[in-house]
N, C-alpha and C positions, 0 to 999 in steps of 0.2 A: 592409943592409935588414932581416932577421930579426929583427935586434936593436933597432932604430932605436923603435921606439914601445913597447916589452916594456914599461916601466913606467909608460906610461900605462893600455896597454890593461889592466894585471893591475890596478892599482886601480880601474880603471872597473870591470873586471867583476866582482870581488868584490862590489861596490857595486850593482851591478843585479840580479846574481844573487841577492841577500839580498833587495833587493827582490822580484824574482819568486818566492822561497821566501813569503814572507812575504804574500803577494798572489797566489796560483795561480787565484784569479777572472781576473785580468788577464791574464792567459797562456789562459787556455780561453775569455774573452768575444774574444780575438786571433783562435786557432785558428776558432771559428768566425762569425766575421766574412767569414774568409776561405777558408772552406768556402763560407758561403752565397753569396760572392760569386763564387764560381767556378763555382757549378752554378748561378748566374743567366743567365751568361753563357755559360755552354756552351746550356744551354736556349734562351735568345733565336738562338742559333745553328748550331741544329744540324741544320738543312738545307743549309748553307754545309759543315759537318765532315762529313756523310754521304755531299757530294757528291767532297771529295776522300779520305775514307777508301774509298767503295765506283771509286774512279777504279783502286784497284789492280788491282781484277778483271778490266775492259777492258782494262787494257793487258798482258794475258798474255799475246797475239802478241809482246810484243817482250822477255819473257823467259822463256818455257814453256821456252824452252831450256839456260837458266839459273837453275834457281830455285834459292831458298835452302836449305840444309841443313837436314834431318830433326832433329829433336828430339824429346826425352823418350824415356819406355822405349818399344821393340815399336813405332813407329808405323806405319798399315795405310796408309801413304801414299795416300789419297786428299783429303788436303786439305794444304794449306802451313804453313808457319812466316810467322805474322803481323805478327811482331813489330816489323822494323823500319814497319812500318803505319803503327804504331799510336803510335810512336816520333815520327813524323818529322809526321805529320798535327797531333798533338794538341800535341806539343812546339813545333811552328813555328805555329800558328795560337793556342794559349793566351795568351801575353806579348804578341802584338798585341793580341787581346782585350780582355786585362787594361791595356795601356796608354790604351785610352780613360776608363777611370774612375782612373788610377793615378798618378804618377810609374813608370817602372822601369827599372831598369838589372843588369848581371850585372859583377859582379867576379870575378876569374878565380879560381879556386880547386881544389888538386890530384884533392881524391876526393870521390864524391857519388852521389847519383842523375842520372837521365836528363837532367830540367832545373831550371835553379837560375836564381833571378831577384827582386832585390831587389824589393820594392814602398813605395812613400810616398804616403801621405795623412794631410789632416788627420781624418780617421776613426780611423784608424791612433793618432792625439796624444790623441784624446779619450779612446780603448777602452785605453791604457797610461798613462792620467793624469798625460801629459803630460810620461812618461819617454822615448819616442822616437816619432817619427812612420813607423817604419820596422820593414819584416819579410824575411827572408831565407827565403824559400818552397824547399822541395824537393820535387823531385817525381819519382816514378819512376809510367813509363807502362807497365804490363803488357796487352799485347793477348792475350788468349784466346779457345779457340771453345768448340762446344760439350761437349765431350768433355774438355773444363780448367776448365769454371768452375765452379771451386771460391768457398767462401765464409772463403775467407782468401788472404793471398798472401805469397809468400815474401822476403823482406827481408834485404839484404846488410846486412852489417857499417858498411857506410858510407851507409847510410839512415836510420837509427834514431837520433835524440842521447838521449846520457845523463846523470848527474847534474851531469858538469862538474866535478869538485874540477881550483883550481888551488891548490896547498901552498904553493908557494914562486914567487918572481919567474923561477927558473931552469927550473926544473920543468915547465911548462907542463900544459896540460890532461889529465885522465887523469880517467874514467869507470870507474865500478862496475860489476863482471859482471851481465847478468839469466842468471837459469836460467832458459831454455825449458822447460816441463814439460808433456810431454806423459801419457798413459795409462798408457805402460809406461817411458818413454825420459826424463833429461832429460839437459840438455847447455850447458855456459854459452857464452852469446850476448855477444861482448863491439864492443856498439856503439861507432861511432867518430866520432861527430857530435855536436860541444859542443850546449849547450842555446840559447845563445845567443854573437855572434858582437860585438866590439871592433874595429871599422874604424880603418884610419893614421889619419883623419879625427875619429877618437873618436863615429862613430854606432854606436849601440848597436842592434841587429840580435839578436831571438830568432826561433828557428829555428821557421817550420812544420812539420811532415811529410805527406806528402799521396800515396795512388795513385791514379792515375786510372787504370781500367780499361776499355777499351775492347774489348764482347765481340761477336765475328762470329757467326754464322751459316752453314753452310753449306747451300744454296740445290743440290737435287738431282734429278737426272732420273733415274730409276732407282737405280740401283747408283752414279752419276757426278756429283760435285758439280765445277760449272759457274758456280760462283762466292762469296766472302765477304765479305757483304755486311753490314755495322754494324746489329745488334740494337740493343745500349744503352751506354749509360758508367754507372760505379759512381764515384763520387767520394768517397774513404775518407780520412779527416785521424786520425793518429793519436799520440797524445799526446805534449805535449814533453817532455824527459827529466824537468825539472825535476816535474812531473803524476806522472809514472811512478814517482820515489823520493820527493816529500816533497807536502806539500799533501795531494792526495784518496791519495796512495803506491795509485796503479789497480794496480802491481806484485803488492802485500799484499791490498788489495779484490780484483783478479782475476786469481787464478792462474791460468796458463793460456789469459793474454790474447797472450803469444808464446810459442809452443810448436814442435819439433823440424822441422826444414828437412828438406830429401832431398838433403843429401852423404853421399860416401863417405867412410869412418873415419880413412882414411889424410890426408883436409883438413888445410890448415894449421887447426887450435882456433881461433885467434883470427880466421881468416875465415869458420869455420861460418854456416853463414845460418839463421836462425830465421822460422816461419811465424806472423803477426797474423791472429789471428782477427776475423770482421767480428761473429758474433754476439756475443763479449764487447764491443765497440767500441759496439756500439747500444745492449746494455745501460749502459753507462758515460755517453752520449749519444746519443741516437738519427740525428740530425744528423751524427754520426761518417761514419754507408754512406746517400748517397744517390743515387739510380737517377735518369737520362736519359734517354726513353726518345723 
């Protein structure tokens, strides 16, 4: 099975990949296509999302006794870990969502973000002139409150696609380091997410990348918060690899557009995480961070 379509998929994708070099309008009029279609649709619905992400807080009687593990540095424990929240709300009500305007389907796939979920339309044929009717959407859901929301977010190794070289038919896929570069620190970022993807099927599938961020609130009587309740969603699409080294290369226009993650040193390097920032992202396209509120 591994082997079984290697040679179609390598020449298909060489072949589309040139195109999408060649064309990186088509790959960003993609991306936000399906940004804006994501924050239409979260918007039209976010009295349905409010009412089961704020569902967690009522039902602390049936695990006050159980909650989930503390995280980050020093936490002064008076509020939770939200994240599977924010995971399990936004991931399971998004692809229904999106299936009323969509085709969609998930093919199983070993490493990624939170949720992954093919999409097809004929919008999709028009906006790739009629090079595939099909996107392979990623998406990692970070819920944070207030004392986290920060204006970037931290991105694993298997979230981010990169340039894509495939060299040889044996070879397979292998991506370009980015250096994170921070103020004082940098540190190379070695993404692990082709730019786009060659189905047994030979549908040709370029990657979105997308966070959706879903930020709480905690709700306090005193000294005592009593509950977190969904403030907003930030809906951040950030650029496909292929955007990042060749085309507008945002890498070279914006140093500093992924900059040093918070591992310790002893990490495997090539799983280091690197932190996207949202204000270089708006600078780049404003449409990149939009807020739900």
């Amino acid at each position: 099975m591994y082997e079984k379509c290697r040679p179609s998929q390598f020449s298909l994708y060489k072949e589309k990949r040139q195109f999408f070099m060649d064309n990186p309008d088509t790959l960003i009029n993609l991306e936000k296509f399906v940004s804006d279609k994501t924050v239409e649709i979260l918007k039209s619905n976010i009295s349905i999302i409010r009412d089961d992400y704020d569902e967690a807080s009522y039902l602390y009687p049936f695990w006050q006794n159980y909650p989930p593990d503390e995280r980050g540095r020093s936490p002064r424990g008076d509020q939770f870990p939200w994240i599977e929240v924010g995971e399990h709300v936004l991931g399971s009500i998004l692809p229904r969502l999106l299936a009323k305007s969509f085709g969609i389907k998930d093919y199983g796939i070993p490493t990624g973000p939170d949720a992954r979920f093919i999409l097809k339309s004929n919008d999709i044929h028009c906006l790739t002139k009629g090079i595939t009717d099909s996107c392979w959407v990623f998406i990692d859901i970070k819920s944070v409150g207030p004392r986290d929301d920060a204006k970037h977010a931290v991105m694993s190794h298997n979230q981010i696609s990169g340039d894509g070289k495939w060299a040889g038919l044996k070879k397979g896929i292998i991506n370009s380091v980015i250096n994170a570069k921070g103020k004082r620190v940098t540190h190379p970022f070695y993404c692990a997410l082709p730019p786009l993807y060659i189905s047994s099927k030979n549908e040709i599938l370029p990657m979105i990348g997308m966070v959706i961020k879903p930020v709480y609130k905690m709700t306090m009587v005193g000294t005592q918060c009593i509950g977190q309740p969904l403030e907003r969603i930030d809906v951040v699409t950030i650029p496909n690899g292929i955007l990042l080294f060749y085309g507008p290369k945002y890498l070279i226009k914006y140093p500093g557009l992924f900059f040093p993650g918070k591992d310790i040193k002893s990490k495997n390097p090539k799983k280091t995480r690197a932190r996207v920032s949202f204000d270089l992202l708006m600078k780049i396209d404003q449409w990149r961070v939009q807020t739900i509120i």
